[in-house]
N, C-alpha and C positions, 0 to 999 in steps of 0.2 A: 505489418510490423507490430510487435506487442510487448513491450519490457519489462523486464524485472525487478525491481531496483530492492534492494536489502541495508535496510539502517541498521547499525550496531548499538549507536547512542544514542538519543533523541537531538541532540545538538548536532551530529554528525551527517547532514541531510545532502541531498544531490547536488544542492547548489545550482550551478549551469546547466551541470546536464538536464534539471529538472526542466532550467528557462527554454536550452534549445528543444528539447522534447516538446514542449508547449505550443513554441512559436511555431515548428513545424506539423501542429495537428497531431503528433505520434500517440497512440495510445501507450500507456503505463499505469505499472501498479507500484508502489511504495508500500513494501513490507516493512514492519518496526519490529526488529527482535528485542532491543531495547538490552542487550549482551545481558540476560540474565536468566530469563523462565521458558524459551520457544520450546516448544514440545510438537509431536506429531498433528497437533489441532493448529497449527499455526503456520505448519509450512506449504505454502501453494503448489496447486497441481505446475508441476513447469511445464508439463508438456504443451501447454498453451502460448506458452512466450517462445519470442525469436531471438532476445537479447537479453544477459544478465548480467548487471551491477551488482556489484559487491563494493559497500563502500566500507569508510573507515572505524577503529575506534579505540578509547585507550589498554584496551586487555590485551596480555601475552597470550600469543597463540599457544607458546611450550607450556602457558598454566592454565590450561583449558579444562582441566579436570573441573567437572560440575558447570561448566558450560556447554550445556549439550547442540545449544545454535553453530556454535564454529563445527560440530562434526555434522549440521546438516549442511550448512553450507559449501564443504570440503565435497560433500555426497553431490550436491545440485552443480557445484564447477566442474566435479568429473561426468555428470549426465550429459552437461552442457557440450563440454569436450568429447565426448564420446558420441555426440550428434552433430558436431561439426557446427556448430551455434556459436556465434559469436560471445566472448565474455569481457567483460573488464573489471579490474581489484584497482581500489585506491587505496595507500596506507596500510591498515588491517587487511583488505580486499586482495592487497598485492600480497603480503603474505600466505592468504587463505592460497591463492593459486599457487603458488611456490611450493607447499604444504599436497595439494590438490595432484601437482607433477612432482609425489614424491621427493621432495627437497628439501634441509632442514633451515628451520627458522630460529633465530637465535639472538639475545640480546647485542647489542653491536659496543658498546663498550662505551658509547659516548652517543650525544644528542644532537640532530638537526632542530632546533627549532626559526624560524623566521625566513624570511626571503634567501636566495641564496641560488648560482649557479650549479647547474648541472652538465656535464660534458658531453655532446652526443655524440655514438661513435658512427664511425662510417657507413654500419647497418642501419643506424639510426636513421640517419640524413638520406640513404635510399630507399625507408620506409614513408611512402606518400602518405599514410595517414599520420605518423609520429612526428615526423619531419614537419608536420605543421606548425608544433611547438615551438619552433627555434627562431633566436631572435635574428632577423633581418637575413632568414635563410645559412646565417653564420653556425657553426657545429653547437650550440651551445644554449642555453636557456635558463628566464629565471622563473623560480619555480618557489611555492610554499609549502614548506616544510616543517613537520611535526613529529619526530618519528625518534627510540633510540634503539629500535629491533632494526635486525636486516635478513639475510636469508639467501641462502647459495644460489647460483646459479641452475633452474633444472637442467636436465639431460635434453638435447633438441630444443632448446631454444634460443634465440638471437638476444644478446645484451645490447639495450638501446639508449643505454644513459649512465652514465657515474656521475660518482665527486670526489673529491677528495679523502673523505672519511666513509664511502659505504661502495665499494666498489658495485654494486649492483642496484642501480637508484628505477631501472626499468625494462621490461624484458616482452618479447613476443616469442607465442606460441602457436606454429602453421602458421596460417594468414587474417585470425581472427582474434586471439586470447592475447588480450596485452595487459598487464601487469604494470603500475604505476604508482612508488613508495610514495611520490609525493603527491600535494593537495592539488589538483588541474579543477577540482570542482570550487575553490573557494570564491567567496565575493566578502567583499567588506564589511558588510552586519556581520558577517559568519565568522572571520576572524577577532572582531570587536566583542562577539560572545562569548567563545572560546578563551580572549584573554580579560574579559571585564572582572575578574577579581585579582589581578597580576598588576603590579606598578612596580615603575621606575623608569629610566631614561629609554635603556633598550626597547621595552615597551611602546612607547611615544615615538621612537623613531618608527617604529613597526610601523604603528600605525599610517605615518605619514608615509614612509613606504609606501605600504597598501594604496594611498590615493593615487599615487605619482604610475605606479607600478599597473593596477588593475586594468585600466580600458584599454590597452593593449594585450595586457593577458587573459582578457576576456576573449579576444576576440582572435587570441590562438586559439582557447581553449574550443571554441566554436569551427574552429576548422578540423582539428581534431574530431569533432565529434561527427562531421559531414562525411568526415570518410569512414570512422566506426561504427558507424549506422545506415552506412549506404547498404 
């Protein structure tokens, strides 16, 4: 096994997936497009990896003009797709794939920001590797959330999560492409960065969130990855 992983922002890094890739020996490469300059000198040969990350970041995919990384990346998920290679989008990354299966992305009208439930549907919950999200086996999970894009449903795939505000929070594609609005890579330095120049009460509560919240959803997100990388 050999992974791909694709940074958008510099802040925006694998998190978990980096720690379980680690813990379990897996080789990986962490590309930095850095959403601004990638050009042909920058994008890796894929045909060497077996698995690709796409992670998140704050640019509109619909304002991509002069961003020429999100139309490599669009290229490297339909490669991926088209070899039957396992993929996975977080945030921006779930977009790219949406985008990837032909499907339009679109500002969503309002924002997720902070901890927050997610609904899993019935496909979800009979999906053994997504269904390991869910708290206490219950349809349902708490997830972080950064997001105000969202992005139709494609053609052939399985919807594995909503909310309230974004009917489409997660989707699978065949048995390997899964698509994931929200943050399953974060850890707590990572959310402390993201908000270290933001104050106020919400804030502070986040945070404390985060403590109370994370060693549990750490250690969904680790099941999760047991089965996306099997």
């Amino acid at each position: 096994m050999n992974v791909l992983i694709i940074k958008n922002v510099k802040n925006e890094g694998p998190g978990t997936i980096e720690d379980f890739l680690k813990e379990k020996g897996t080789e990986y490469s962490v590309v930095d497009f850095c959403g601004c300059d990638a050009t042909e000198k920058t994008v890796p040969d894929i045909s060497v990896f077996s698995h690709l990350v796409i992670m998140g970041g704050p640019m509109a995919l619909y304002e991509s003009e002069g961003a020429p990384f999100m139309h490599f990346e669009t290229a490297m998920i339909r490669a991926f797709i088209l070899k039957n290679k396992p993929a996975l989008g977080i945030c921006l990354g779930a977009q790219l794939i949406a985008h990837a299966l032909k499907a339009d992305v679109y500002a969503g009208g309002s924002e997720e920001v902070g901890w927050d439930r997610v609904n899993i549907t019935p496909e979800g919950m009979e999906d053994p590797t997504f269904s390991a999200i869910s708290v206490k086996t219950e349809p349902y999970a708490e997830v972080f959330q950064w997001h105000g894009d969202t992005f139709d449903l494609p053609q052939k795939t399985v919807r594995l999560a909503s909310s309230g505000a974004f009917k489409n929070q997660a989707f699978r594609y065949k048995e390997n492409v899964y698509a994931l609005q929200f943050h399953i890579e974060v850890k707590p330095e990572m959310i402390r960065e993201w908000f270290a120049d933001k104050k106020g009460e919400g804030i502070e509560k986040m945070f404390v969130q985060t403590d109370d919240i994370y060693p549990e959803y750490q250690k969904r997100a680790m099941k999760f990855y047991e089965g996306f990388f099997a």
